[in-house]
N, C-alpha and C positions, 0 to 999 in steps of 0.2 A: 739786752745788755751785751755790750763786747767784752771778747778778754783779750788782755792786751799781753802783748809778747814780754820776755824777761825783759829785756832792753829797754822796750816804750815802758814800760811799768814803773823801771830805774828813773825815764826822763821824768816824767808825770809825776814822779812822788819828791825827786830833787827839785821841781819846779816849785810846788807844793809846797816842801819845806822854809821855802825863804819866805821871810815876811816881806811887803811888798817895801817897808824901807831898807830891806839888807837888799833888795833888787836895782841893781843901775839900771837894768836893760833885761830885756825877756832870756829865754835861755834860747842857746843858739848850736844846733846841730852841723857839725860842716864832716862833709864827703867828698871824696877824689872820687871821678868821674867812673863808670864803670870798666873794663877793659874794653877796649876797642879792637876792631877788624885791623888794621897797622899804620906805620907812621906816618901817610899822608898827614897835612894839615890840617882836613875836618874830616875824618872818616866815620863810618856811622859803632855803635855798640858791633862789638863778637857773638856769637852766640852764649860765651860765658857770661858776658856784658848785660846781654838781653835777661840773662838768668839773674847776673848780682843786682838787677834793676826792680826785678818784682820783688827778689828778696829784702828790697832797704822798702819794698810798698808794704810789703806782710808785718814788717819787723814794728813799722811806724803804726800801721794802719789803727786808728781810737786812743793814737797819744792826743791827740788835740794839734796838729800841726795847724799854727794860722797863716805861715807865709813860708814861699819857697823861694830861693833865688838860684838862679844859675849864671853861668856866663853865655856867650853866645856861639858857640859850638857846639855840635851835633852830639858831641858824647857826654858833655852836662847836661842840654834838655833832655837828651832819650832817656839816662838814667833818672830824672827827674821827674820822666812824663807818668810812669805806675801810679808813682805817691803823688803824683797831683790828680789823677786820677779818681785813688778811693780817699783823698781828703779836700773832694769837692774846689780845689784852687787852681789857680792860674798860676804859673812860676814868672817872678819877674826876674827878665835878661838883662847883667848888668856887666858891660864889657870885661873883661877879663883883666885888663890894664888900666882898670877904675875903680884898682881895691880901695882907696882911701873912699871912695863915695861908698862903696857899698860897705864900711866900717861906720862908716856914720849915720845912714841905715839902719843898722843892726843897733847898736846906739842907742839911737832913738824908739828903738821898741818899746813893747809896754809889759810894764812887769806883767807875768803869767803869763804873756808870749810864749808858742815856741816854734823858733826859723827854723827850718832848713836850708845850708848853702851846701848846692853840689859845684865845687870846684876842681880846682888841680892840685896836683903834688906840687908844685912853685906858688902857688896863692892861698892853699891852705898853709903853709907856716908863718908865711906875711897876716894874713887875718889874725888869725890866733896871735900874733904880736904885737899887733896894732889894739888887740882887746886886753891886751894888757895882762895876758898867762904865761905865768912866771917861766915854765920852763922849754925850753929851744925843743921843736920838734923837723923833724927831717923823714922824707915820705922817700921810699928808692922807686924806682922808675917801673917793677913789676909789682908793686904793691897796693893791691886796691879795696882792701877788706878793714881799713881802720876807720872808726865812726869816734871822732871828736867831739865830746862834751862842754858846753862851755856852759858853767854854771856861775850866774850873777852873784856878786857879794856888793857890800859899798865900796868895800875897797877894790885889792888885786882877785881879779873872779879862780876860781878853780876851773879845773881841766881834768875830764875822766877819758881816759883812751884806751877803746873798748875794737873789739874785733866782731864781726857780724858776717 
């Protein structure tokens, strides 16, 4: 039997608690990329990077993740590769400027799903808007520690915004 961290324990029992007709769509975890080595245009994780990257693998590891997405730069897959890792997946690469595909995507999950999207600070508040949570979020430029909740309702879904 695993045990599962405070966090994964929170997604798994919120996922849990909806019944599958209060579920549009599976419940949907999104992360900004870990911090990166500098602002070249694809540089690889920091060593803090490489640390916040096992820590989102520890944190998740026996929630039941069934899908990962990332976009297609070096600092979404690395922080994405741990937890694809110990949750036996493949992350599918979905261009970074093809939010509306990868909203419909997400969408189209299945209740008791639960995604993972490692994104950016400019595409994690567009997602989350496009899924229809109510309240405007803004990610600043050194800020890499927020793990967005997105939990299914029929209606407007909830938003928990958690630090890890």
């Amino acid at each position: 039997m695993r045990r599962l961290t405070g966090i994964a324990l929170l997604v798994v029992l919120a996922a849990f608690t909806l019944t599958a007709a209060d579920q549009a769509h599976g419940t949907i975890v999104l992360v900004r990329h870990a911090p990166k080595q500098d602002d070249s245009s694809d540089p690889p994780l920091s060593e803090a990077g490489i640390a916040r990257a096992k820590a989102l693998a520890t944190l998740l590891d026996g929630a039941g993740v069934t899908a990962i997405y990332t976009t297609q730069y070096k600092r979404t897959i690395d922080t994405a590769a741990p937890l694809a890792k110990v949750a036996g997946l493949t992350p599918v690469v979905v261009p970074g400027k093809e939010t509306a595909a990868l909203v419909e995507r997400l969408r189209a999950s299945a209740p008791g799903d639960l995604i993972v999207v490692v994104g950016h600070s400019n595409t994690i508040p567009e997602i989350l808007a496009a899924l229809g949570c109510p309240d405007e979020v803004a990610i600043a430029d050194g800020q890499y520690d927020d793990l967005f909740i997105v939990l299914p309702h029929g209606g407007k879904p909830g938003l928990l915004r958690l630090k890890y």
